[in-house]
LUMVEXVEX-76785 format. One record per residue (C-alpha): residue in one letter; z, y, x. Coordinates in nm, 4 decimals. Each point is the difference from the previous one (the first is absolute). Example, Ala and Ser with C-alpha at 12.3 -4.5 7.8 and 13.67 -1.06 7.14 Angstrom:
+------+----------+----------+----------+
! type !       pz !       py !       px !
+------+----------+----------+----------+
!    A !   0.7800 !  -0.4500 !   1.2300 !
!    S !  -0.0660 !   0.3440 !   0.1370 !
+------+----------+----------+----------+
//
This chain:
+------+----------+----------+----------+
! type !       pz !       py !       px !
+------+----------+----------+----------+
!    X !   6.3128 !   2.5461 !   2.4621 !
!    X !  -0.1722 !  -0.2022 !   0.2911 !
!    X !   0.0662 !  -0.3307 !  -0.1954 !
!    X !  -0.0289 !   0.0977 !  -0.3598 !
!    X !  -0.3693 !   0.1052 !   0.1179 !
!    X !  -0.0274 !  -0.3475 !   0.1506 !
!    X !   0.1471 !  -0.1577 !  -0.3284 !
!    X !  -0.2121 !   0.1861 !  -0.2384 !
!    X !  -0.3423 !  -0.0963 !   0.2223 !
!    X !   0.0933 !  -0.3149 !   0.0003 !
!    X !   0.0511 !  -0.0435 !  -0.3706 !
!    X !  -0.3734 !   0.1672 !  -0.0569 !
!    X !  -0.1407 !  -0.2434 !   0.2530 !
!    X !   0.1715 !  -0.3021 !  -0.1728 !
!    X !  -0.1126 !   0.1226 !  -0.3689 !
!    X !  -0.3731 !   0.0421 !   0.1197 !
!    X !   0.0355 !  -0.3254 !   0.1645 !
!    X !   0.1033 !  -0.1949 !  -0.3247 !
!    X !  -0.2391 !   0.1861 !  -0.1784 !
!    X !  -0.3090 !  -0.1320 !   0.1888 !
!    X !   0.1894 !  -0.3602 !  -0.0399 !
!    X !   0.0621 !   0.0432 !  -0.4009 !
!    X !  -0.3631 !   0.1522 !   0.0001 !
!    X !  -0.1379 !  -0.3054 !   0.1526 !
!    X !   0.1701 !  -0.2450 !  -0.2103 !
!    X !  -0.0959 !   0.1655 !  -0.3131 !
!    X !  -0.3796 !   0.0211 !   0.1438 !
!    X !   0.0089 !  -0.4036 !   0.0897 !
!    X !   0.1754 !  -0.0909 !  -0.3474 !
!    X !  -0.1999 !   0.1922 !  -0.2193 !
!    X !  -0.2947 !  -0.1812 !   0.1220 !
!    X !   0.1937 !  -0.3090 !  -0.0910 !
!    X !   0.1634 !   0.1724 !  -0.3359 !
!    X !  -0.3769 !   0.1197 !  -0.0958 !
!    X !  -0.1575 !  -0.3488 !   0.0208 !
!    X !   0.2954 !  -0.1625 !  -0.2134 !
!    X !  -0.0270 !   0.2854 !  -0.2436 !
!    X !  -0.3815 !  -0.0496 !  -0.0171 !
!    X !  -0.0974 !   0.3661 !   0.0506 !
!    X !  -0.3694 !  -0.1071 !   0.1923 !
!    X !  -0.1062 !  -0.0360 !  -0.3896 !
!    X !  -0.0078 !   0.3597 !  -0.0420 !
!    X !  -0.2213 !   0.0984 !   0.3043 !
!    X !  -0.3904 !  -0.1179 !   0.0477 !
!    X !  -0.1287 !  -0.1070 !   0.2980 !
!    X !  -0.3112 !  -0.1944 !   0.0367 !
!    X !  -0.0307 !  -0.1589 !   0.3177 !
!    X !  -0.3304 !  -0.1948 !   0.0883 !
!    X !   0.2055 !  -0.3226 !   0.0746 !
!    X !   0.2380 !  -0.2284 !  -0.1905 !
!    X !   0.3498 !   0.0300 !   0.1085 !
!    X !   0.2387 !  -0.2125 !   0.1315 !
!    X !   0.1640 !  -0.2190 !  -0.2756 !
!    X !   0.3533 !  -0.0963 !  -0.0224 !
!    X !   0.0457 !  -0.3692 !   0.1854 !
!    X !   0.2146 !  -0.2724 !  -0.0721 !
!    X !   0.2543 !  -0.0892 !   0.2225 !
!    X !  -0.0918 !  -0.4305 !   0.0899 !
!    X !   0.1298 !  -0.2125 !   0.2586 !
!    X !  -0.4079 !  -0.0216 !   0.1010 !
!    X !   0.0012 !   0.3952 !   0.0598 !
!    X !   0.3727 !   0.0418 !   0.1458 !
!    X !  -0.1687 !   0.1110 !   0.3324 !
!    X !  -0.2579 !   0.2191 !  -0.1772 !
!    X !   0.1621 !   0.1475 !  -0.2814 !
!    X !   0.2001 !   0.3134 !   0.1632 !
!    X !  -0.3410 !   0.1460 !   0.1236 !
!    X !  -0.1761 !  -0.0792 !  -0.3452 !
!    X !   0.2916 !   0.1338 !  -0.1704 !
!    X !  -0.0264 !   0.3391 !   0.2075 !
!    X !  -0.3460 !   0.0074 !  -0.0303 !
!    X !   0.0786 !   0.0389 !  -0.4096 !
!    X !   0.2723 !   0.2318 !   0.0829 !
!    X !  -0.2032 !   0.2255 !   0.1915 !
!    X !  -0.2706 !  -0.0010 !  -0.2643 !
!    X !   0.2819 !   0.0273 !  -0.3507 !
!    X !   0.2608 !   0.1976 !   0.1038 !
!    X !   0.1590 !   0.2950 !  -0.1823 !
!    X !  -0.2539 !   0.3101 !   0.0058 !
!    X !  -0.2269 !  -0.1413 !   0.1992 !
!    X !  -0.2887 !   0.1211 !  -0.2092 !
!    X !   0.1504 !   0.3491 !  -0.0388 !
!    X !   0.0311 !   0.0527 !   0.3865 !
!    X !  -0.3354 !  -0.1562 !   0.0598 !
!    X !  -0.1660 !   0.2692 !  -0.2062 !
!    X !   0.2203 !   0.2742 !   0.1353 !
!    X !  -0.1341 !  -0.1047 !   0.3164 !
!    X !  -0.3698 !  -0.0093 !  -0.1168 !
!    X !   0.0471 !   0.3421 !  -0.1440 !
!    X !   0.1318 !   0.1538 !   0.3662 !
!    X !  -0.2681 !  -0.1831 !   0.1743 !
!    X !  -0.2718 !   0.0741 !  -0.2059 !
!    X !   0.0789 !   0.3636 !  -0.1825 !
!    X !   0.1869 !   0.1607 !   0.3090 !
!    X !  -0.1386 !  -0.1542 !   0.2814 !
!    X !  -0.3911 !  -0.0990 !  -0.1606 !
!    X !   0.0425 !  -0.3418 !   0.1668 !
!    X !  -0.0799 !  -0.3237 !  -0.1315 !
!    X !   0.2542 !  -0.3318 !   0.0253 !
!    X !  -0.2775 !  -0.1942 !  -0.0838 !
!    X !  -0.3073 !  -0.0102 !   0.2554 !
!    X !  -0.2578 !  -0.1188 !  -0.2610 !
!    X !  -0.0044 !   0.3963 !  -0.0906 !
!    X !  -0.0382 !   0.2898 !   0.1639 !
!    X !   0.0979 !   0.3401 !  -0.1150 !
!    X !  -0.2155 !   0.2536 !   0.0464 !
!    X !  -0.0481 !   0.3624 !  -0.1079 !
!    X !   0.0886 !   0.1331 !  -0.3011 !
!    X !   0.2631 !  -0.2992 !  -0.0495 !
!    X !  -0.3473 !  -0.2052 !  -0.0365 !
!    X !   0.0442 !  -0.3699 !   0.0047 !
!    X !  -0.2277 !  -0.2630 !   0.2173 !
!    X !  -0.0503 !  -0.3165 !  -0.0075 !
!    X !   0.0303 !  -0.1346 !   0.3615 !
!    X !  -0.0206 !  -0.3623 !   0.1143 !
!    X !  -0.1217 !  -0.0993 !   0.3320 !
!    X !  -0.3590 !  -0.0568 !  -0.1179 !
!    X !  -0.0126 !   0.3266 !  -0.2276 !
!    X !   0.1224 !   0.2137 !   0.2806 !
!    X !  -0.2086 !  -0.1301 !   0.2514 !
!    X !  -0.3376 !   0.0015 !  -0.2199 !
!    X !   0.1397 !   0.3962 !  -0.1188 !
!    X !  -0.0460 !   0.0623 !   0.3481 !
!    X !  -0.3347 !  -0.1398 !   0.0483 !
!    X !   0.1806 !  -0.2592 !   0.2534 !
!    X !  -0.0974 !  -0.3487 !  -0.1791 !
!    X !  -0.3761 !  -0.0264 !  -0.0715 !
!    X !  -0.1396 !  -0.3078 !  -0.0976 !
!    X !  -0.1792 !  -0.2197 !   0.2599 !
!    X !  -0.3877 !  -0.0175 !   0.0017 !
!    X !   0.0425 !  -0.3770 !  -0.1140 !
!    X !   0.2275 !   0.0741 !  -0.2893 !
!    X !  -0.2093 !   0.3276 !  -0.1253 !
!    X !  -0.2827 !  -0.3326 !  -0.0473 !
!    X !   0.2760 !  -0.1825 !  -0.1754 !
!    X !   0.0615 !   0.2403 !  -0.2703 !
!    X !  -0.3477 !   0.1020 !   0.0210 !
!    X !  -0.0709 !  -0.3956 !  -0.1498 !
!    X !   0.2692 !  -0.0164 !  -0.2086 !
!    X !  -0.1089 !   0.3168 !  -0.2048 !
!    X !  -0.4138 !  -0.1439 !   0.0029 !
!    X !   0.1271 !  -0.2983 !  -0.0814 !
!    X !   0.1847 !   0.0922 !  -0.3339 !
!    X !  -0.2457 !   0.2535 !  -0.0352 !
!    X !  -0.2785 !  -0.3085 !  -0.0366 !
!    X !   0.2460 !  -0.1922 !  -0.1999 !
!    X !   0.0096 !   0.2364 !  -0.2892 !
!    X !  -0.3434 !   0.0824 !   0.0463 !
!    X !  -0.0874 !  -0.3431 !  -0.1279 !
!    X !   0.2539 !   0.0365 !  -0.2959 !
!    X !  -0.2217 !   0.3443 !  -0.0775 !
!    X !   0.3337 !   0.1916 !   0.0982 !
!    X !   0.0048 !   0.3297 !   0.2125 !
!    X !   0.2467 !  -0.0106 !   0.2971 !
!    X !   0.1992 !   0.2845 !   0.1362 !
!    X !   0.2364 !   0.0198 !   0.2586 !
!    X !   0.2299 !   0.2840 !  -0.0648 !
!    X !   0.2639 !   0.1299 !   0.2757 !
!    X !   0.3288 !   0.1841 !  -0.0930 !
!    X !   0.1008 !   0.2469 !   0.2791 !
!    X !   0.3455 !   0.0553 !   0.0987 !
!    X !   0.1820 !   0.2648 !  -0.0462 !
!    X !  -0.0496 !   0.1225 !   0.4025 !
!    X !  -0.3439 !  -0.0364 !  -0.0651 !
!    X !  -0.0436 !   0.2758 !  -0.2334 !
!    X !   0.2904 !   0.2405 !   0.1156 !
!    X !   0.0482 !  -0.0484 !   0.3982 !
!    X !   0.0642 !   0.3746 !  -0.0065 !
!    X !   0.3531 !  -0.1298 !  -0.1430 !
!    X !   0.0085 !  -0.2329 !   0.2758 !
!    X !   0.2821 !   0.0215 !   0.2511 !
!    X !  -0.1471 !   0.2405 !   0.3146 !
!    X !   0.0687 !  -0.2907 !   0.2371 !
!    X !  -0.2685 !  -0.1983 !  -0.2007 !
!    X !  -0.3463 !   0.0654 !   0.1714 !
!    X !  -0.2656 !  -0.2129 !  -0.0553 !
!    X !  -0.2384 !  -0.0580 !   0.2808 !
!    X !  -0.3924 !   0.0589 !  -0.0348 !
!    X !  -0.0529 !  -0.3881 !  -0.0906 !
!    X !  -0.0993 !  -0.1089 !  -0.3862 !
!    X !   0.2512 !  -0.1144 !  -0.1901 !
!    X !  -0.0085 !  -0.3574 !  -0.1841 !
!    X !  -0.1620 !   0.1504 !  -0.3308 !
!    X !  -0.2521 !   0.1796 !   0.1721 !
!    X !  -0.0749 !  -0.2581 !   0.2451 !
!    X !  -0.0956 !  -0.2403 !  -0.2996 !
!    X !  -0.2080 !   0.3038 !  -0.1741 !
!    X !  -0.2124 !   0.0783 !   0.3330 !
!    X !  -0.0417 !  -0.4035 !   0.0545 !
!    X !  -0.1115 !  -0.0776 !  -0.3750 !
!    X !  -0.3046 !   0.2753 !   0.0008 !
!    X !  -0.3036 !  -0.1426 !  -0.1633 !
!    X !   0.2143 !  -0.3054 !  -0.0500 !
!    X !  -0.0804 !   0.0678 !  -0.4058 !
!    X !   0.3262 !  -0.0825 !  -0.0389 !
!    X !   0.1855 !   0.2790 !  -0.2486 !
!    X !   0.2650 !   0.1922 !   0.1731 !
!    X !   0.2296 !   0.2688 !  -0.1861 !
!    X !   0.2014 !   0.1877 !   0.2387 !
!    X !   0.1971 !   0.2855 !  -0.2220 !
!    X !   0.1316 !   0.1568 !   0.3012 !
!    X !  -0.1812 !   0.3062 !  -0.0274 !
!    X !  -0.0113 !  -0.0085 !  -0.3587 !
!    X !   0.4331 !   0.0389 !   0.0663 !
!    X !  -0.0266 !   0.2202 !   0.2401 !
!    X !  -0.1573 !   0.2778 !  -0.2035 !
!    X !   0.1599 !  -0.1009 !  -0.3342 !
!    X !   0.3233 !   0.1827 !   0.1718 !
!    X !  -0.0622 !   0.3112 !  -0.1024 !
!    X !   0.0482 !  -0.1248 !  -0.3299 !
!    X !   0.3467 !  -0.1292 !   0.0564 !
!    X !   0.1748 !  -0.2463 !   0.1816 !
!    X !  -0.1980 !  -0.3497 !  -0.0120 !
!    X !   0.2483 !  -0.2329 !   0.2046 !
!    X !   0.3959 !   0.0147 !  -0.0568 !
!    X !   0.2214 !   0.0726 !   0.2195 !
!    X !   0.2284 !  -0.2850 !   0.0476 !
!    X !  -0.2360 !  -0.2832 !  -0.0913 !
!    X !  -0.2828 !  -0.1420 !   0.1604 !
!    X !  -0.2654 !   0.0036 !  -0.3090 !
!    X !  -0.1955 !   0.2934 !  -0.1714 !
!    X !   0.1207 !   0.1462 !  -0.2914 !
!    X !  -0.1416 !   0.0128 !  -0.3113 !
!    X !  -0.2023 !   0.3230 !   0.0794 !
!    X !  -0.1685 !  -0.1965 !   0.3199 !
!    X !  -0.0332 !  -0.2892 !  -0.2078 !
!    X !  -0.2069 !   0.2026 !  -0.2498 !
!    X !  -0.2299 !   0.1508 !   0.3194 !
!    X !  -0.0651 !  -0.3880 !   0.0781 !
!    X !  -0.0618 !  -0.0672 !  -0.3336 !
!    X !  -0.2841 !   0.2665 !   0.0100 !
!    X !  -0.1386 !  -0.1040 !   0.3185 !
!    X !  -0.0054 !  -0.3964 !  -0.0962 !
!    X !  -0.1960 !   0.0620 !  -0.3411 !
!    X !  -0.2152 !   0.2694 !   0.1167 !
!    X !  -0.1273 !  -0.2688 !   0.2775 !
!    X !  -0.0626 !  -0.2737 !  -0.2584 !
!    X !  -0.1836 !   0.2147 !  -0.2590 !
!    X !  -0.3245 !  -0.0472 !   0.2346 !
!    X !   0.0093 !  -0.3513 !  -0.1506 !
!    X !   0.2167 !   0.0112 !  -0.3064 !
!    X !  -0.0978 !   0.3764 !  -0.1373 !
!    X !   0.2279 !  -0.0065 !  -0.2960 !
!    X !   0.3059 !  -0.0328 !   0.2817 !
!    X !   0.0596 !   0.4006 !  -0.0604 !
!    X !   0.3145 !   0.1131 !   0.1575 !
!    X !   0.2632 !   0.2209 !  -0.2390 !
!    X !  -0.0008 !   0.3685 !   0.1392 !
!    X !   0.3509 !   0.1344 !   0.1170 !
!    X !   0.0232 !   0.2058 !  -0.2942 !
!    X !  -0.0179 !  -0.2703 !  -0.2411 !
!    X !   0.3675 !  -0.1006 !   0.0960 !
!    X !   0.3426 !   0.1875 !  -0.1275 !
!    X !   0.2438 !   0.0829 !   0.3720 !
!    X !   0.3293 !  -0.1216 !  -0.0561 !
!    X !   0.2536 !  -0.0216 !   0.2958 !
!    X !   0.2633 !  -0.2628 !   0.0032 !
!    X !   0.2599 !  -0.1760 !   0.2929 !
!    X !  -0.2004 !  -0.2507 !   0.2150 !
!    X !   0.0903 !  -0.3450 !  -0.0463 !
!    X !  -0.1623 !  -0.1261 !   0.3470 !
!    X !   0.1795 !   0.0765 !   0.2625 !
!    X !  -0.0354 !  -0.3028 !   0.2516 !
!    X !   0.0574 !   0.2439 !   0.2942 !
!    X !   0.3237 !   0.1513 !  -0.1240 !
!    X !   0.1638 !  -0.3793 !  -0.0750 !
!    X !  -0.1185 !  -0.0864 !   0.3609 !
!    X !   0.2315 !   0.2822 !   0.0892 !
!    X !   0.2560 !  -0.0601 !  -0.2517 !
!    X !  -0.0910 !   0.3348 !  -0.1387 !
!    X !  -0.1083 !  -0.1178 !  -0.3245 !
!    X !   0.3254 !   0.2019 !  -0.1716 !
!    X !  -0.0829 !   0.2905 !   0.1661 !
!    X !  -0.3360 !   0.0808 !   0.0382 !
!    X !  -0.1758 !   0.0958 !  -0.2972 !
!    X !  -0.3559 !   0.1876 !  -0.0714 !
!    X !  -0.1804 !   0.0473 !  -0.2617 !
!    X !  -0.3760 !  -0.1272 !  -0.0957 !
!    X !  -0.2717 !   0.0905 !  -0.2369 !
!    X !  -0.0951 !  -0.1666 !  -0.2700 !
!    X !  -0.2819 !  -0.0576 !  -0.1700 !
!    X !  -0.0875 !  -0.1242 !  -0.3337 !
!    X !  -0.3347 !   0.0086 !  -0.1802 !
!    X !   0.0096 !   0.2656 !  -0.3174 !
!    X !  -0.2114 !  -0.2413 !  -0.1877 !
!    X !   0.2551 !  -0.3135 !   0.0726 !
!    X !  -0.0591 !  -0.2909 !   0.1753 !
!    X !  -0.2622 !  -0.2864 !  -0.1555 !
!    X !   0.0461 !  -0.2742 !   0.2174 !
!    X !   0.2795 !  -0.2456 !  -0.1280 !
!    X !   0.1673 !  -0.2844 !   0.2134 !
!    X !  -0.1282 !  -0.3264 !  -0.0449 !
!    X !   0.1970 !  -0.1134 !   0.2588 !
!    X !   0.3696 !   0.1930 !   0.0080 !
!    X !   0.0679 !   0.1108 !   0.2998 !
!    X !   0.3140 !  -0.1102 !   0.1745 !
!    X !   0.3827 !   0.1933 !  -0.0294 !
!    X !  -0.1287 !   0.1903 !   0.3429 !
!    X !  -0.3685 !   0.1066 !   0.0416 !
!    X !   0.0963 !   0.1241 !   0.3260 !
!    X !   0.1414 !  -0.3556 !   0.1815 !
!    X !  -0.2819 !  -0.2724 !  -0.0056 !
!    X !  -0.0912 !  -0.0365 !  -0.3252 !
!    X !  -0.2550 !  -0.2720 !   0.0060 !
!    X !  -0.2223 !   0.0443 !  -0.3004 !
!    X !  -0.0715 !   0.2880 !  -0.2552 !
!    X !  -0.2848 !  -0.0113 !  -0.2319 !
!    X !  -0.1146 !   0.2758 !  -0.1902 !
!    X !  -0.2784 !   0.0393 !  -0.2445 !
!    X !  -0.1808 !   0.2862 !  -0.3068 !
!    X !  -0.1185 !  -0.2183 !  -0.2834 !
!    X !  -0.3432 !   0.0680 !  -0.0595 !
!    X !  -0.1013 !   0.1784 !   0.3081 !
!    X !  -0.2946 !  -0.1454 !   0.1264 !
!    X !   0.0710 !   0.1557 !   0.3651 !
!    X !   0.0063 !  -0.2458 !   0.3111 !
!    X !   0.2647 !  -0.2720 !   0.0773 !
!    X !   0.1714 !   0.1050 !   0.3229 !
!    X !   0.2545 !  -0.2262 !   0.2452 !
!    X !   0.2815 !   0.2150 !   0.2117 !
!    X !   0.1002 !  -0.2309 !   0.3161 !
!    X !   0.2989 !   0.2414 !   0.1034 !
!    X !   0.3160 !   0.1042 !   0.1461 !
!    X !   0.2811 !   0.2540 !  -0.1164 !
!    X !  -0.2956 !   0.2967 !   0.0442 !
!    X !  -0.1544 !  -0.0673 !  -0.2685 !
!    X !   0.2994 !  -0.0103 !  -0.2565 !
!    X !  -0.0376 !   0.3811 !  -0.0705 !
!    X !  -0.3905 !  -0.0310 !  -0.0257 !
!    X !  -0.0054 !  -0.2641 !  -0.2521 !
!    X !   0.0376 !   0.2182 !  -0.2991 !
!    X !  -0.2381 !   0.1999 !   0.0239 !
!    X !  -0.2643 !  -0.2925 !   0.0999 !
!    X !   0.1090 !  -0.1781 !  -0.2942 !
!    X !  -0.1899 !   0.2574 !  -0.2431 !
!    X !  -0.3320 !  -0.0467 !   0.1334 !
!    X !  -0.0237 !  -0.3874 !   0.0017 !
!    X !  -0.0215 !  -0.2739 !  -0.3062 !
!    X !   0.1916 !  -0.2292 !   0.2109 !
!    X !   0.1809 !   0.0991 !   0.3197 !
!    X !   0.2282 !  -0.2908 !   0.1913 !
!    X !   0.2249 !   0.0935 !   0.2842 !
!    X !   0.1243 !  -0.2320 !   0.2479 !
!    X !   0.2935 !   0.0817 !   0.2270 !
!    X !  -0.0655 !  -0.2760 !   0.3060 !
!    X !  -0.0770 !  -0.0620 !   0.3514 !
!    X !  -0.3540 !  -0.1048 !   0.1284 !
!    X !  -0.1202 !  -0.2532 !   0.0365 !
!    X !  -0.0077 !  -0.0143 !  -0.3954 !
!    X !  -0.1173 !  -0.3204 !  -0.1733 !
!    X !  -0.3295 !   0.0422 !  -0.2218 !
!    X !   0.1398 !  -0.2677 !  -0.2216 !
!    X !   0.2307 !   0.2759 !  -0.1436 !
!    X !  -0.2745 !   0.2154 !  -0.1016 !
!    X !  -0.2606 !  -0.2513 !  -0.1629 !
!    X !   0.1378 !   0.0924 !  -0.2998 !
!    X !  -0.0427 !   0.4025 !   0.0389 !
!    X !  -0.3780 !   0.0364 !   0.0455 !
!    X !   0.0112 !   0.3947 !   0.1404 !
!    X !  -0.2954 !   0.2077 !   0.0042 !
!    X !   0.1613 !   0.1376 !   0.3007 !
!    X !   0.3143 !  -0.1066 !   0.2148 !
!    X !   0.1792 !   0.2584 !   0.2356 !
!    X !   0.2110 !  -0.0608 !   0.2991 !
!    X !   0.2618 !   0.2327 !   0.0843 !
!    X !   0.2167 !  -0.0016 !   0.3038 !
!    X !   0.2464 !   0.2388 !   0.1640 !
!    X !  -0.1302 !   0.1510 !   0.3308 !
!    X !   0.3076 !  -0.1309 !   0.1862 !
!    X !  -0.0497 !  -0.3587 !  -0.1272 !
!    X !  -0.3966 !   0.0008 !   0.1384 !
!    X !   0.0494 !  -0.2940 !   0.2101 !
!    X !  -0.0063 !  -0.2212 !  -0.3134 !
!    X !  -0.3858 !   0.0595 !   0.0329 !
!    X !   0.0156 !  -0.2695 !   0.3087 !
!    X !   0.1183 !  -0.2722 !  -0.2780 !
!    X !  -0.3586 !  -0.1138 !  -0.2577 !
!    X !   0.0773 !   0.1856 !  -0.3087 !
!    X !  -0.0983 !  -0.3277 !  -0.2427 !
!    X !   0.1184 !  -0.3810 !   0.0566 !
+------+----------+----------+----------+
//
């Protein structure tokens, strides 16, 4: 009885011991067997870097080509993309960490934006230097003076991020200290400067009890914060151009719909599986401005040039130097100008492009986190 005991535990040790080695060898070759069979087609990942592409074997790479061949390997083989998102989804959804630290998570499964600089300024840790406050300080009279000569109003308009406008959403380990941050050290130091400032900040802040004016796994506003700049941006520039009116809230039909930005979630390879929904809003009495310039096959990435106009309207010509803030604005700015040009760029900006253009007024937007542009002259 002894040995038959002896027999029969060995025979269950044996079997669980070939089954780890048969359940390793299928886990290695279907790796193998799911690149030849091409499954990675049927999975999206986007990655923010191009992969490693398949090398040649040459007598000139003999000594290099087994670690660029791994390198491929590593980046092509079978269900890779299907166990990178399964890890995303345990880090992220179970355990509310990030693999990527450009974003932080913070409450209510809220998405930040978090690079070195961004963090820092969010905590009131990287003010600008007394000599570069005068830098920007010139660079914004400067273009100021230059468009003042063209008989074109200049206005410097600042797009807050998202931590800006909800810090309550902020990770608790995120204090700011009593210091200014970059946005506000620019307002204080530009007083009596006559140079136009629009801050929407507050204007944000108190449009959330009308809904949610950021989203929640992209860095912009949505189209409901987009609207509450809208208002702020025309009410300011009816004291010189009256007929600038902005479109009341209830002048607009609320649809909701998926969001199509979601530059947090892809930096998290979330993009699959994080989903909200936005408002949208459409005027009742359609749109009049028509594209004289089409825009390009993604308003949201770079698009260098849209042109929009309303035949017959005898309202002012306006120029839009801007970033990806603006996108969601440009609609509705587009009904309340003849001509309006928007140009997706970095400063400094060559005048040459705009002798053409001839704006009544020209209006520089620029993301909060991206403030230290303002040490670079706006024109060449």
């Amino acid at each position: 009885m002894h040995h038959l005991f002896i027999f029969v535990f060995n025979m269950r040790k044996n079997i669980y011991y070939y089954l780890q080695i048969y359940l390793f060898l299928i886990v290695i070759s279907s790796s193998v067997f799911g690149y030849l069979k091409g499954v990675n087609s049927r999975f999206t990942l986007t990655e923010n870097r191009s992969l490693a592409q398949k090398p040649i074997l040459k007598i000139q790479n003999l000594k290099t080509f087994p670690k660029l061949y791994s390198d491929f390997f590593n980046d092509h083989f079978g269900f890779r993309p299907l166990l990178v998102q399964l890890g995303n989804i345990i880090q992220v959804k179970l355990f509310k960490s990030s693999p990527n630290n450009l974003v932080t998570i913070g409450k209510d499964d809220w998405f930040f934006y978090n690079s070195e600089d961004t963090y820092l300024d969010s905590l009131h840790a990287h003010p600008f230097t007394d000599d570069e406050l005068l830098k920007v300080k010139t660079n914004l009279v400067n273009a100021k003076e230059h468009w003042a000569t063209q008989g074109a109003k200049f206005v410097f308009l600042i797009a807050p991020k998202a931590q800006t406008v909800y810090p309550e959403l902020l990770p608790s380990y995120l204090k700011s200290s009593n210091g200014l941050s970059q946005r506000e050290q620019i307002k204080k130091y530009l007083q009596g400067s006559n140079i136009s400032i629009i801050d929407p900040t507050e204007s944000l802040t108190l449009a959330k009890s009308l809904g949610q004016v950021y989203y929640k796994y992209d860095t912009h506003w949505n189209q409901l914060g987009a609207w509450v700049v809208y208002q702020q941006l025309l009410k300011s520039l009816s004291t010189d151009f009256p007929s600038l009116q902005p479109t009341p809230l209830e002048d607009f039909t609320v649809s909701y719909a998926d969001n199509p930005r979601k530059d947090l979630a892809v930096l998290v390879g979330g993009e699959t599986f994080l989903h909200e929904e936005e408002p949208m809003l459409k005027l009742k009495s359609g749109e009049k401005a028509l594209d004289i310039v089409s825009p390009c096959p993604n308003l949201y990435f770079q698009c260098p040039k849209i042109v929009k106009a309303i035949q017959g309207q005898g309202t002012p010509k306006a120029l839009f130097l801007r970033d990806s803030f603006l996108t969601n604005v440009i609609p509705f700015l587009s009904e309340h100008f003849s001509e309006s040009t928007y140009l997706w760029g970095i400063a400094p900006y060559s005048l040459q492009d705009f002798e053409s253009t001839r704006p009544d007024v020209v209006i520089y937007e620029l993301t909060e986190r991206d403030l230290w542009r303002l040490l670079t002259p706006v024109f060449e």
